[in-house]
C-alpha positions in Angstrom: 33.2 171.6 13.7 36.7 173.0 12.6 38.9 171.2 14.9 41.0 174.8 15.7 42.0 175.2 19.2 42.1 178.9 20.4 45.8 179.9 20.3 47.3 180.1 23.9 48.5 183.5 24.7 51.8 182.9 27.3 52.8 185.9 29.4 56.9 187.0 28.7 58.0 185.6 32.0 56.9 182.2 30.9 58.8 182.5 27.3 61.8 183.6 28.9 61.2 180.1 31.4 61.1 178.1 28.4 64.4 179.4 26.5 66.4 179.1 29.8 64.6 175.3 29.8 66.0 174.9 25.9 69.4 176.0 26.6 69.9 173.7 29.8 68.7 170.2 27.6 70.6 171.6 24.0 73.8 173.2 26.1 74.1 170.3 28.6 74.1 173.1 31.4 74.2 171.3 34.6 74.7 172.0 38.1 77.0 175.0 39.2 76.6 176.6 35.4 76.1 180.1 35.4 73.4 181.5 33.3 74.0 184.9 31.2 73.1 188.3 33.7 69.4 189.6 33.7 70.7 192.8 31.2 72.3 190.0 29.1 69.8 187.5 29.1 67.0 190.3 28.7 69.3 191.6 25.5 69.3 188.5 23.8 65.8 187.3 24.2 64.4 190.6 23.5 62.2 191.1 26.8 61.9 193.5 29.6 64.6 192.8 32.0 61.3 192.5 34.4 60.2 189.7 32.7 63.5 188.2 33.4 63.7 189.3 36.5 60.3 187.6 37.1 61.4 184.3 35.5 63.9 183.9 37.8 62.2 184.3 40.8 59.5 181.7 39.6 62.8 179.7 38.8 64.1 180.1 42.6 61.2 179.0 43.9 61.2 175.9 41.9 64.8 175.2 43.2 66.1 175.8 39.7 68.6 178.4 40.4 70.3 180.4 43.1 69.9 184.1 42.3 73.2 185.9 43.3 73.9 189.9 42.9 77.1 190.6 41.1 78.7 192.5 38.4 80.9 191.0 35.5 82.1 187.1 35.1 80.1 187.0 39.0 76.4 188.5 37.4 73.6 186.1 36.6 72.0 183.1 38.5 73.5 179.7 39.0 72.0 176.6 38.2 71.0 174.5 41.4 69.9 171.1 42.2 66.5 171.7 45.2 64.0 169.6 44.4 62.6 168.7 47.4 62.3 172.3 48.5 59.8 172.9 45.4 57.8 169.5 45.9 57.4 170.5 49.4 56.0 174.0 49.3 53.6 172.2 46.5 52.3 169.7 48.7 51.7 171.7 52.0 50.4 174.4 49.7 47.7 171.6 48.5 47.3 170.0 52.0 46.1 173.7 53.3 43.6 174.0 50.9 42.5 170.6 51.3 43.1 169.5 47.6 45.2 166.7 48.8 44.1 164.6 52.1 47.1 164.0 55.0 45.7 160.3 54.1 47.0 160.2 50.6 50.3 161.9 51.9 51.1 158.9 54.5 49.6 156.4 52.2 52.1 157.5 49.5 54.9 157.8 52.0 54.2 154.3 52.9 54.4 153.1 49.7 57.4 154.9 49.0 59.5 154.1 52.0 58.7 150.4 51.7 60.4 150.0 48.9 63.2 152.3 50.0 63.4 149.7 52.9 63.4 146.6 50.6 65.7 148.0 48.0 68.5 149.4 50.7 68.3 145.7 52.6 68.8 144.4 49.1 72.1 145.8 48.3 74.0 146.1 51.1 73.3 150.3 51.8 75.7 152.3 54.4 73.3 152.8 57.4 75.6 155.1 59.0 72.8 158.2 58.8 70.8 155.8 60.1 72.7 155.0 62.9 73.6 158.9 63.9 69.5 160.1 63.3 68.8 157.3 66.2 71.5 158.1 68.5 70.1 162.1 68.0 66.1 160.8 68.6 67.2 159.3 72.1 68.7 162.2 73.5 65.6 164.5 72.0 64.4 166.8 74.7 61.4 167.8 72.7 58.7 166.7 70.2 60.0 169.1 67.9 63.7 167.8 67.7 62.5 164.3 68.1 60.1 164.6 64.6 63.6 166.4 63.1 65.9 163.6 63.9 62.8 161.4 62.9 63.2 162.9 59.5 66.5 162.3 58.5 65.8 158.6 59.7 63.4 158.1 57.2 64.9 160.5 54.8 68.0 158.3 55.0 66.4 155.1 54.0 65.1 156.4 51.1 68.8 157.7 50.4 70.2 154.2 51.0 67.8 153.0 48.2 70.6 154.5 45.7 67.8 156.7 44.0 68.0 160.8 44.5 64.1 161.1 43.0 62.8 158.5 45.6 65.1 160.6 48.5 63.8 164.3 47.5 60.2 162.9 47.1 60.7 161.4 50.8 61.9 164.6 52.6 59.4 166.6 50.8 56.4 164.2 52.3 58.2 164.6 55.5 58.7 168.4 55.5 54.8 168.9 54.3 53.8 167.0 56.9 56.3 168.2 59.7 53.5 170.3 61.6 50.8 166.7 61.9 54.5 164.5 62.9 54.7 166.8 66.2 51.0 166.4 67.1 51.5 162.7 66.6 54.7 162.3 68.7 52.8 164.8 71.4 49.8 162.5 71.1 51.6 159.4 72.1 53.5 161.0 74.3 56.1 157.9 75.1 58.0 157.4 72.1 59.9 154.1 73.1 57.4 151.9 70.9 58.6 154.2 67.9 62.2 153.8 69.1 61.5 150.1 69.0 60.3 150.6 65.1 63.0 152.4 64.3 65.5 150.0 65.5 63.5 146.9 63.8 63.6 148.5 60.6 67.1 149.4 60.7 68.0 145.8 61.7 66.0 144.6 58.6 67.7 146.8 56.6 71.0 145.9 57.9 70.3 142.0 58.0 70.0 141.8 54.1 65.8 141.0 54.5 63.6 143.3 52.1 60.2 141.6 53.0 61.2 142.2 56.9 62.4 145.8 56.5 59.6 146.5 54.2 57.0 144.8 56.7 58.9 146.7 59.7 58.0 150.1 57.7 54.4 149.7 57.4 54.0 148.3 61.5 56.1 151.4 62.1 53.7 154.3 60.2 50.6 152.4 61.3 51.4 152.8 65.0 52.1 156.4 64.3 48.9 157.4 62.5 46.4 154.6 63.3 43.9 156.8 62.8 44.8 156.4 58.8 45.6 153.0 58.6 42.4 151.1 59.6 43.0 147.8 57.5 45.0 144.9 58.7 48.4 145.1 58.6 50.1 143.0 56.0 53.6 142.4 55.1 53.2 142.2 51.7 55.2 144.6 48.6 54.1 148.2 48.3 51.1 148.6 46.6 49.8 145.2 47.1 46.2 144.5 46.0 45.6 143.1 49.1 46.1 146.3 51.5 44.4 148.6 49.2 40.9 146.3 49.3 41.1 145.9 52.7 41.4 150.0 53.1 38.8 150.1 50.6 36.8 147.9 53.0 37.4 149.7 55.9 36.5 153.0 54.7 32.9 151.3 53.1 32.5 150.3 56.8 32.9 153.4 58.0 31.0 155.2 55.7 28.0 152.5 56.5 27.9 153.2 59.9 27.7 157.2 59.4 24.7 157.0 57.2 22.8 154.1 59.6 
């Protein structure tokens, strides 16, 4: 055996990708920074300008930069900050073609938004998002606006845990699952025991209790889709042993009974 690894041929679109990635960590380009025009950039790295052109719209997509048409000082793209727009197309993409399971989706969301919960009661967060998504969710005439409002509820707790990652990975679950929200709000029909939730967890938050506000979470998601969460509820932390075996459990069950 020689131990050689077939070389991996990249396309140019790709190289040009990785040079743009060099120069933001070695430059310090941040947000707002204008990168060189596609004739420039094209010039200097020695590619077709369609490969450039290419790289950037991969580079859009990914909420890396904002494309802009302009001539002079105003040419080239401009560095952006979109995560959750990228992380979003990925996971409905996966969702559609059944790669990923709206299961794992809320079961991550529940872990995540717990400790959103716990960490905002735990240092004294603003609630003031919080305060205006409510007020907007009681005067919702529709499911639609309802799930919107909804949204930025949750999307606001994960804000008021202080950290941006946590926030764009919660509006991104939110957004893939946006479509399955509205069937779940038109399912139950009266949406006063989600109102109820809502204003438990908020008073958790608010009170300074992480075990509460993180306890108030998972009651809230499991009265949403409690045809995911089978296992008892528990108020433990996110991710606790306890909640996964008793899933684990459930499902066994389950399966048991389809095979007898």
């Amino acid at each position: 055996m020689s131990g050689w690894q077939p070389v991996r041929r990249t396309r140019a679109f790709e190289d040009v990708i990785a040079r743009i990635e060099e120069r933001i960590a070695g430059d310090g380009l941040t947000v707002g920074d204008r990168l060189p025009g596609e004739r420039q950039l094209a010039e200097q790295l020695q590619v077709s300008r369609s490969s450039v052109r290419e790289a950037m719209r991969v580079l859009e997509t990914l909420g890396v930069v904002s494309s802009q048409v302009g001539r002079g000082p105003d040419a080239g793209a401009v560095l952006t900050a979109r995560p959750a727009g990228a992380l979003t197309d990925l996971l409905r993409f996966h969702l559609g073609l059944a790669s990923l399971s709206l299961e794992e989706v809320i079961d991550a969301r529940l872990m995540i938004e717990q400790w959103s919960a716990a960490r905002a009661a735990g240092h004294g967060a603003d609630l003031s998002a919080l305060s205006d998504a409510l007020e907007r969710m009681d005067r919702a005439a529709t499911a639609e606006d309802f799930v919107e409002h909804d949204t930025a509820f949750h999307v606001a707790i994960a804000e008021a845990s202080g950290n941006r990652l946590i926030a764009a990975m919660m509006r991104s679950l939110r957004d893939s699952v946006r479509r399955y929200a509205i069937e779940a709000v038109e399912r139950l029909g009266d949406t006063g025991g989600l109102m109820t939730d809502h204003h438990l967890i908020r008073q958790a938050i608010a009170s300074g209790n992480p075990s509460e506000a993180s306890a108030a979470v998972e009651t809230h998601l499991r009265r949403a889709y409690p045809d995911i969460f089978r296992a008892p509820v528990t108020s433990g932390p996110p991710g606790a042993d306890d909640r996964g075996r008793g899933e684990d459990q459930a499902r066994s069950e389950d399966r048991g009974r389809a095979d007898g």
